[in-house]
N, C-alpha and C positions, 0 to 999 in steps of 0.2 A: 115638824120642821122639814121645807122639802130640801133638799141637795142635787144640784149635779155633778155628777161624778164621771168625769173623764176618763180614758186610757188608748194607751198607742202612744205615736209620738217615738221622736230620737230622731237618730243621726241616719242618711241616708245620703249616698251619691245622686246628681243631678241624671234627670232619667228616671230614679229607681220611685218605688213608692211605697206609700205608707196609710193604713187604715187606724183611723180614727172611732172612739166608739163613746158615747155619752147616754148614761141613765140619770133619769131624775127616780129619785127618792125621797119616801115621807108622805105624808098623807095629802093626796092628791085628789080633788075635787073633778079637776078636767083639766087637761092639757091644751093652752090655747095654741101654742107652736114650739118648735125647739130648731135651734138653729147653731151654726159655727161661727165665731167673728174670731181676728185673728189680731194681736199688738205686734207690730212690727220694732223690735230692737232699735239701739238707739234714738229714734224719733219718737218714741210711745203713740206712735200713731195705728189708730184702729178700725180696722172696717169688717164690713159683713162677708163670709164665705159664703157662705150657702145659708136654707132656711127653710123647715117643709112646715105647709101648715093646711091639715086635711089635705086636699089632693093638689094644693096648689103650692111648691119649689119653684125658689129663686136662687139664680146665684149671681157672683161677682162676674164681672165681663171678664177680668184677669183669669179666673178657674174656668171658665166655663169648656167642654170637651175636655177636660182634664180632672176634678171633679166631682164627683156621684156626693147626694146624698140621700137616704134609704132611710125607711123607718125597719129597725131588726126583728125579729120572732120574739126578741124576749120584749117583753111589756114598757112600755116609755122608754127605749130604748134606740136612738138614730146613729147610725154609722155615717163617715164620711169618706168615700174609698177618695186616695189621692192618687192620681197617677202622671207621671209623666214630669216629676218635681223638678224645678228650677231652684237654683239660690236665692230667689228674688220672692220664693214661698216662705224664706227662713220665717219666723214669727213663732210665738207664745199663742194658740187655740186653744179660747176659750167656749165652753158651750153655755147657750143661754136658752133655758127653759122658759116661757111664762107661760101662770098658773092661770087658768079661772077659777078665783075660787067665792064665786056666787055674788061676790059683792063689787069687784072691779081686778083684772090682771095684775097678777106680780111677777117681777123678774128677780130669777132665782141664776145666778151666775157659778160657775165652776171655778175653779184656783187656775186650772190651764194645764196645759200640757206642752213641751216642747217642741218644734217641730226643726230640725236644722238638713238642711240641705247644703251639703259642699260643692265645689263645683271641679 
């Protein structure tokens, strides 16, 4: 069973920042990408943060210069440095893994992590 597993996250003043860090785990074939999408409170509305997949990273026009996302030294492992947060980042980040695994990609989703920005 693979999992991603989130951490980081909480409460931060606008300005201050916050790193994100997501592992997938479980038997893993091939990793075809792993990325950040974020649910924005009240609205349950969701979009993509970031997203590395082999050498090629995307992000949101809204994060971009503000931002990073990194694959880390430990193994299927992407960090998301945050910097420069606004209130308007508040949102639930979630990471999304998909798998290759030899016969068609699966998306293997995280529970999320909080992310609140006061202003």
């Amino acid at each position: 069973q693979v999992q991603s597993v989130e951490s980081g996250g909480g409460l931060v003043q606008a300005g201050g920042s916050l790193r994100l860090s997501c592992t997938a785990t479980g038997r893993i074939y091939e990793i075809y990408s792993m990325g950040w999408y974020r649910t924005f409170p009240g609205t349950g509305r969701r979009e993509v943060v970031a997203s590395i997949r082999g050498g090629s990273i995307n992000y949101a026009d809204s994060v971009k210069g503000r931002f990073t996302i990194s694959k880390a030294d430990a193994k299927n492992t992407v960090d998301l440095q945050m910097n420069s947060l606004k209130p308007e980042d508040t949102a639930l980040y979630l990471c999304l893994t998909k798998v290759n695994n030899q016969v068609t990609i699966v998306d293997y989703w995280g529970k999320g992590t909080m992310v609140t920005v006061a202003s």
